[in-house]
Biotite code that builds the C-alpha atoms (Angstrom):
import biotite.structure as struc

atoms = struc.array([
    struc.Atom([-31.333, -37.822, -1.242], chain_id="A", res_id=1, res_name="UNK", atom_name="CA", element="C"),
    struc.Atom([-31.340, -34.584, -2.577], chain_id="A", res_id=2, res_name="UNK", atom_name="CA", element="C"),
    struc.Atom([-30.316, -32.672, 0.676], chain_id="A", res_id=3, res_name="UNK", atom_name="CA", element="C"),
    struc.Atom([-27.091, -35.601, 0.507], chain_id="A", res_id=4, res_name="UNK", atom_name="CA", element="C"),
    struc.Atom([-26.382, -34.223, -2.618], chain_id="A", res_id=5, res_name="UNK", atom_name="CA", element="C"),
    struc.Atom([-25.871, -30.799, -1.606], chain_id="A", res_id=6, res_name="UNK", atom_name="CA", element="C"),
    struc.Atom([-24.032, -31.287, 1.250], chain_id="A", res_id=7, res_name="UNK", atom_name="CA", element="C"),
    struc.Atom([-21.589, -33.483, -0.209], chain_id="A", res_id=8, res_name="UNK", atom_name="CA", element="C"),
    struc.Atom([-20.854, -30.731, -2.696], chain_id="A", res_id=9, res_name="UNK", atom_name="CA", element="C"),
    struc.Atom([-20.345, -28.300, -0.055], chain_id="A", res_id=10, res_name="UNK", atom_name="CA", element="C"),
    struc.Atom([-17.999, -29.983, 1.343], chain_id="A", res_id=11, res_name="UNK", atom_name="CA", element="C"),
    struc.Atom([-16.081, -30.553, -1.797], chain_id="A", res_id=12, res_name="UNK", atom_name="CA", element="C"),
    struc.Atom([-16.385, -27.492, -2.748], chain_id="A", res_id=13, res_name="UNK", atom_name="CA", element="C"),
    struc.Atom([-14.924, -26.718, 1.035], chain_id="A", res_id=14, res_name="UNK", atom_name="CA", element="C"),
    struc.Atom([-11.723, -29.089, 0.257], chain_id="A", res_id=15, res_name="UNK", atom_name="CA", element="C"),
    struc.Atom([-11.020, -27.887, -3.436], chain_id="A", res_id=16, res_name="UNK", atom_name="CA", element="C"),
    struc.Atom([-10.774, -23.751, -2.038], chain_id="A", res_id=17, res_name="UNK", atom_name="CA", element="C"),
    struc.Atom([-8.095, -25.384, 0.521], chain_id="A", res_id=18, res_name="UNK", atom_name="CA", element="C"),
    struc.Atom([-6.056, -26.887, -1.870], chain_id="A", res_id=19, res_name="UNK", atom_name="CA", element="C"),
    struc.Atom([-1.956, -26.464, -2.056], chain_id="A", res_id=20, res_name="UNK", atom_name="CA", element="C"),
    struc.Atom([-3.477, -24.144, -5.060], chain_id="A", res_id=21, res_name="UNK", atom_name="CA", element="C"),
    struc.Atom([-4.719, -21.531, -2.985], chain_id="A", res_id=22, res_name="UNK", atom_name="CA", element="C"),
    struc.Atom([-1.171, -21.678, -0.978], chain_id="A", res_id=23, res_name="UNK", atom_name="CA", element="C"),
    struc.Atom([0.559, -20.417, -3.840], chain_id="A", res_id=24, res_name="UNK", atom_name="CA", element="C"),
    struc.Atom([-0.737, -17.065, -3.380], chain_id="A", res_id=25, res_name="UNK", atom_name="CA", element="C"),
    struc.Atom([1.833, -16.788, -0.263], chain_id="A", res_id=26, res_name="UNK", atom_name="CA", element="C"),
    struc.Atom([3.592, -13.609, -0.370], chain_id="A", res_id=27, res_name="UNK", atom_name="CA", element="C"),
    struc.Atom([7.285, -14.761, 0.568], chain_id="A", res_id=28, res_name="UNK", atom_name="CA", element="C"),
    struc.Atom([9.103, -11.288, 1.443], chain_id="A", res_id=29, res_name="UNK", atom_name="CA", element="C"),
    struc.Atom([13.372, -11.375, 1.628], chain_id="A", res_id=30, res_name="UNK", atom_name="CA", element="C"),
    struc.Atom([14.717, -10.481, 4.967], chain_id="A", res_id=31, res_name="UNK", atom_name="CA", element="C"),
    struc.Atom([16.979, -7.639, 5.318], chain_id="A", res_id=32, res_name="UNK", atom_name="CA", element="C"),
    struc.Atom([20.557, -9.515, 6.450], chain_id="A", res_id=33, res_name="UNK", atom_name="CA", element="C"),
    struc.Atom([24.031, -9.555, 6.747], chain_id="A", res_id=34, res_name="UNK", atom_name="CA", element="C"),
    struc.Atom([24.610, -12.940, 7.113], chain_id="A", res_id=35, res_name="UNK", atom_name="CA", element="C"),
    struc.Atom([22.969, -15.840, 4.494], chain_id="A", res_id=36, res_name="UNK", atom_name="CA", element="C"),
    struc.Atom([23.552, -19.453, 6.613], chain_id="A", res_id=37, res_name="UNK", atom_name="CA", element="C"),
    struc.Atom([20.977, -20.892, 3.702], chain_id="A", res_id=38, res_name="UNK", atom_name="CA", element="C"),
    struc.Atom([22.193, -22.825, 1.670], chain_id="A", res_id=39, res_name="UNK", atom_name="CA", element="C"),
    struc.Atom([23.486, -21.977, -2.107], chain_id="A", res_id=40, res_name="UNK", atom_name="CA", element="C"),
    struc.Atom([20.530, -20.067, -4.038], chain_id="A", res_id=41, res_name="UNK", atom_name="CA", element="C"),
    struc.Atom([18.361, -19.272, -1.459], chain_id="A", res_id=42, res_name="UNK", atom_name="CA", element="C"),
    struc.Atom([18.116, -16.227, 1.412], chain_id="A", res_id=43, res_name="UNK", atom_name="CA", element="C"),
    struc.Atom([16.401, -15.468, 4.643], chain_id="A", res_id=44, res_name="UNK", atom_name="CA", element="C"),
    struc.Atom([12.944, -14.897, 3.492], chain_id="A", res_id=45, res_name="UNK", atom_name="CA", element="C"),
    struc.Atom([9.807, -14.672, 5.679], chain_id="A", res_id=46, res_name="UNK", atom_name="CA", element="C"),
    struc.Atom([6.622, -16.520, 4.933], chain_id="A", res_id=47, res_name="UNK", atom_name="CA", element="C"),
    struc.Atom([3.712, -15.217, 7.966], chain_id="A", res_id=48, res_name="UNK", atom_name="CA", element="C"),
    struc.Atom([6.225, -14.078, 10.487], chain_id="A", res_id=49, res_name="UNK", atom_name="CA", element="C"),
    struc.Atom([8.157, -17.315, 10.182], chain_id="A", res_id=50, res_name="UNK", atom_name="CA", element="C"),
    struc.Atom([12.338, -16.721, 9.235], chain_id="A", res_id=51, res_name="UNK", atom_name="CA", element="C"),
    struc.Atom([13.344, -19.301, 7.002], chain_id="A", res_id=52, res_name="UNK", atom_name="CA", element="C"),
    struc.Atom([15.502, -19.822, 3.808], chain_id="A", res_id=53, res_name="UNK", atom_name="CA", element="C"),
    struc.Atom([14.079, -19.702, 0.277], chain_id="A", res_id=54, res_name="UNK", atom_name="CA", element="C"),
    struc.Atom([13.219, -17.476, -2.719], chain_id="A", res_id=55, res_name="UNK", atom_name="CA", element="C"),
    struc.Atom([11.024, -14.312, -1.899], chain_id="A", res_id=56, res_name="UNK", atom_name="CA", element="C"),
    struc.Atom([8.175, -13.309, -4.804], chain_id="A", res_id=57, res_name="UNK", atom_name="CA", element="C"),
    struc.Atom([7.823, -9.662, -3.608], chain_id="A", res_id=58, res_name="UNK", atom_name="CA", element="C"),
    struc.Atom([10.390, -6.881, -4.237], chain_id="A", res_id=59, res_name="UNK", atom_name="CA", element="C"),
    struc.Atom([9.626, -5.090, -0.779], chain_id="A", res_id=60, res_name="UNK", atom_name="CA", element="C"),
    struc.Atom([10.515, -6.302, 2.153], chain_id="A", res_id=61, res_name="UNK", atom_name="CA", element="C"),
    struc.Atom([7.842, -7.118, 4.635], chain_id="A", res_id=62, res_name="UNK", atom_name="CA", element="C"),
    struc.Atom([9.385, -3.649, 6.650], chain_id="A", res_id=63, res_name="UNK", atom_name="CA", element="C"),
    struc.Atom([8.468, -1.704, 3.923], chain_id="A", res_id=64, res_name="UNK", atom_name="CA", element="C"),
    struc.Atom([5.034, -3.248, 2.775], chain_id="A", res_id=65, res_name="UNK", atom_name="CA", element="C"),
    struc.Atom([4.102, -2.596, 6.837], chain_id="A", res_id=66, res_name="UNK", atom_name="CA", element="C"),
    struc.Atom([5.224, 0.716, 7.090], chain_id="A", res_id=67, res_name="UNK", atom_name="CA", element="C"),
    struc.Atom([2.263, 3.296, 6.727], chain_id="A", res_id=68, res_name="UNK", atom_name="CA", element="C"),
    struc.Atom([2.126, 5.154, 3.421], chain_id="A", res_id=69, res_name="UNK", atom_name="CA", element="C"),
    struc.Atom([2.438, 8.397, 4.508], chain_id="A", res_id=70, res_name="UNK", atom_name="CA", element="C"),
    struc.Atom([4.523, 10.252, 8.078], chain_id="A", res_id=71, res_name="UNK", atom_name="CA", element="C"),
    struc.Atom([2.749, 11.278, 10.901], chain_id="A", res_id=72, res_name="UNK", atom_name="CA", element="C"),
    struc.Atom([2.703, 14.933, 10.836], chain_id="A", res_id=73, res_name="UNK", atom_name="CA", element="C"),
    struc.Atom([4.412, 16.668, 13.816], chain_id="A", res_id=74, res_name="UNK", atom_name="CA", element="C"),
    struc.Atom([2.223, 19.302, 15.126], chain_id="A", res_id=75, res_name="UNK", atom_name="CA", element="C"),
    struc.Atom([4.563, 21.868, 17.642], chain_id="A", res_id=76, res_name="UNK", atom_name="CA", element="C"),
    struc.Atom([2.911, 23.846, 20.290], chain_id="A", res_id=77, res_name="UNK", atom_name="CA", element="C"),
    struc.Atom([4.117, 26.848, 21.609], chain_id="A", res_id=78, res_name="UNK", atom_name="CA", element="C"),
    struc.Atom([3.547, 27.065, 25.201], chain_id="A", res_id=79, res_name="UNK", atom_name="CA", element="C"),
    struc.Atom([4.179, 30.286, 27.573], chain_id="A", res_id=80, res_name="UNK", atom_name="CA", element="C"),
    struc.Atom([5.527, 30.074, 30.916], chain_id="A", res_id=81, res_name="UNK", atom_name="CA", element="C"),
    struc.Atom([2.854, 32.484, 31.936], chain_id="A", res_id=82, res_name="UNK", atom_name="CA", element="C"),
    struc.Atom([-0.715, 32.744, 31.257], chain_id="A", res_id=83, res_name="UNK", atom_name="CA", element="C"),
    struc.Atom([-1.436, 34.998, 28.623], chain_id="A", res_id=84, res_name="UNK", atom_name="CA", element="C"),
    struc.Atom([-3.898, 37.719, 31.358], chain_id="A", res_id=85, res_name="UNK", atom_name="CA", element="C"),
    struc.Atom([-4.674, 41.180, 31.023], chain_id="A", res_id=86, res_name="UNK", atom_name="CA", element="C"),
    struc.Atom([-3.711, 43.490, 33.924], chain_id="A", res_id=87, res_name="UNK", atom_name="CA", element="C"),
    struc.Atom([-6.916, 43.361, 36.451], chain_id="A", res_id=88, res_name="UNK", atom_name="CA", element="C"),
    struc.Atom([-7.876, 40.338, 35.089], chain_id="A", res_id=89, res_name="UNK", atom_name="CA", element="C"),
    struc.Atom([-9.380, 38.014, 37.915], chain_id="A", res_id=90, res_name="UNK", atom_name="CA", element="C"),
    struc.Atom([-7.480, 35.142, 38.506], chain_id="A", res_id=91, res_name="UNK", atom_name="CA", element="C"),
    struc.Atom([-3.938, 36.059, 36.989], chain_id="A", res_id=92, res_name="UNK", atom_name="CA", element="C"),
    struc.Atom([-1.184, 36.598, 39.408], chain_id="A", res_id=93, res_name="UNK", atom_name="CA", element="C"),
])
């Protein structure tokens, strides 16, 4: 009885942290557009990759949150045309 007990709250426990509840958290970025074909109040928003019209609740846009916070450094090497040999050195021509 007792091991009934604790599995059926488990799985309750399971169903209440899958609730609509825990959906709300959804981070709903605007899409970057020209053209609006949503309808009066709402804009192209994403919602997991998905385009579709609606209200976003972030100020970025999902371009910007996924960009990486700082640029790549550009590192420039100077290369010779020749190798860089002494006179008499072996191997140089």
């Amino acid at each position: 009885m007792r091991i009934l007990t604790t599995i059926s709250t488990g799985i309750a426990l399971a169903m209440l942290s899958t609730t609509p509840a825990a959906a709300g958290d959804a981070k709903i970025y605007a899409v970057p557009s020209h053209e609006n074909f949503c309808p009066a109040g709402l804009q192209p928003v994403t919602i997991s990759g998905v385009i579709c019209c609606g209200v976003p609740n972030q100020q970025a846009t999902y371009h910007q949150v996924m960009q990486h916070p700082t640029p790549k450094k550009k590192v420039h090497k100077h290369y010779s045309a020749r190798a860089h040999c002494p006179v008499g050195t072996k191997g140089c021509s």
